[in-house]
N, C-alpha and C positions, 0 to 999 in steps of 0.2 A: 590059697589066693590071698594076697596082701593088698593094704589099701588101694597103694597106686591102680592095682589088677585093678580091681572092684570100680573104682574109679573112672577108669579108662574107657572098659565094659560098661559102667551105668550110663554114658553121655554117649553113645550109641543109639539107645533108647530113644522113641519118639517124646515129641515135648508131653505130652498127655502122660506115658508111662513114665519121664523123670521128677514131675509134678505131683505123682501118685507117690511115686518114691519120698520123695523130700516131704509128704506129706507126714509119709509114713517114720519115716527118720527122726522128724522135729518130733511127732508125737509119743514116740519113744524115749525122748529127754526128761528127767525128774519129771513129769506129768504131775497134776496134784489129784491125791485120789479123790473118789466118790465121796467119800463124809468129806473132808476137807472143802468142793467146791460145795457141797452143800450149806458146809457151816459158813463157808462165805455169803452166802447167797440170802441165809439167814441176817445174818450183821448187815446186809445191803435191807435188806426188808425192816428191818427192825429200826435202821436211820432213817429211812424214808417215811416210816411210820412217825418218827419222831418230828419229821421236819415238817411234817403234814400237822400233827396235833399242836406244835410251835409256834404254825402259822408262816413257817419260813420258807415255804412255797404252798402255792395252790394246788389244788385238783384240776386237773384236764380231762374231760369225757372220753371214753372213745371213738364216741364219734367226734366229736373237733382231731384228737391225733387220726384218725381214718380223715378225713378232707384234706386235713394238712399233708398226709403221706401222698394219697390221693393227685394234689398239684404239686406237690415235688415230682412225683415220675412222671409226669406230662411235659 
């Protein structure tokens, strides 16, 4: 079976099962591994940390961000 086939065949599919598909497609593309989103997530943690002890943003509770999500979905 060659793309076009595959192709032709996939948009057949209900929108739910071409949604699954393309899901599954995209994430099939150079993905970044497990250590790699970690080490990002680290370097997110570690600025945030920085911007906090800086002074170059505040702390927000969780409850003030719960009230504020809270009247966003209403």
């Amino acid at each position: 079976m060659n793309l076009a086939e595959i192709e032709k065949e996939a948009l057949y599919l209900s929108e739910n099962e071409r949604a699954s598909l393309a899901q599954k497609l995209l994430m099939s593309l150079d993905s970044p591994s497990k250590t790699e989103i970690e080490q990002e997530w680290l370097a997110v943690a570690r600025q945030r940390a920085r911007d906090l002890d800086e002074g170059r943003v505040q702390p927000v509770s969780a409850e003030e961000v719960r009230r504020k999500a809270m009247t966003l979905l209403r």
